[in-house]
C-alpha positions in Angstrom: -4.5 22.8 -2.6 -3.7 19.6 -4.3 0.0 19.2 -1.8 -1.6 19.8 1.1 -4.0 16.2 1.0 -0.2 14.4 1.6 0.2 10.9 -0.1 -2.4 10.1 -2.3 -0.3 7.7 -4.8 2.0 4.9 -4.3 4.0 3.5 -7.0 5.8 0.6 -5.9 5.3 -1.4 -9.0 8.1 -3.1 -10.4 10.2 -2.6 -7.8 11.7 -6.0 -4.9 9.8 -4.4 -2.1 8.6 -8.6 -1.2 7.3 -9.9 1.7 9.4 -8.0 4.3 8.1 -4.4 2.5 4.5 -5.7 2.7 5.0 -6.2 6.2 6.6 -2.5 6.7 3.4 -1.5 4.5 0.9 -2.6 6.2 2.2 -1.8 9.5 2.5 2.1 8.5 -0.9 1.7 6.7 -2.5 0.5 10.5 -0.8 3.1 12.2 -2.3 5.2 9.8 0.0 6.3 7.0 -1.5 7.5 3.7 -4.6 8.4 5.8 -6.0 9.8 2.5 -4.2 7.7 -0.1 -6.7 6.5 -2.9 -4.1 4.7 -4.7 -1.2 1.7 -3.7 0.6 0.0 -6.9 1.8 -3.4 -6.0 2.3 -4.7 -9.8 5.6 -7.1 -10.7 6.7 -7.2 -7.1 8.1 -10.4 -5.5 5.5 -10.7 -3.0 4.2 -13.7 -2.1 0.2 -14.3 -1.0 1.1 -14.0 2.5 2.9 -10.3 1.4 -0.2 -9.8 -0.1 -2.7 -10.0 1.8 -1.2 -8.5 4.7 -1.2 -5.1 2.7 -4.8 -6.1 1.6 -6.3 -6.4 4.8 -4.4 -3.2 5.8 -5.7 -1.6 3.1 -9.2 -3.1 3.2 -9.5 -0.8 6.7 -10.0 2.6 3.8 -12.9 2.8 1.7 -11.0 4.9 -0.7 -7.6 3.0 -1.0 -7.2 0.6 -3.9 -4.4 -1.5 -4.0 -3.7 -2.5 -8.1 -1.4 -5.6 -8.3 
């Protein structure tokens, strides 16, 4: 059943999650959170590159996670 594959979407689009959320983000994503997540929206958030590509090298660890800014 679909509930029982956990967190598969992330909508954090939109919202002021910045640099210290990507940091929480990809820490929980390297410890293994959303182990089958195929989706992570990032869109209109104050992050800055340095937010950024700490999620996306997080992220980059899961073939099937796609991070949508």
């Amino acid at each position: 059943m679909l509930w029982e594959r956990g967190l598969v979407v992330l909508q954090l689009g939109d919202t002021a999650i910045g640099d210290q959320g990507a940091r929480a983000l990809a820490a929980a994503l390297h410890a293994g959170a959303m182990p089958e997540g195929q989706q992570l929206w990032l869109a209109s958030t104050p992050m800055s590159e340095v937010g950024r590509a700490a999620v996306q090298a997080a992220a980059a660890m899961r073939d099937q996670l796609r991070v949508c800014w």
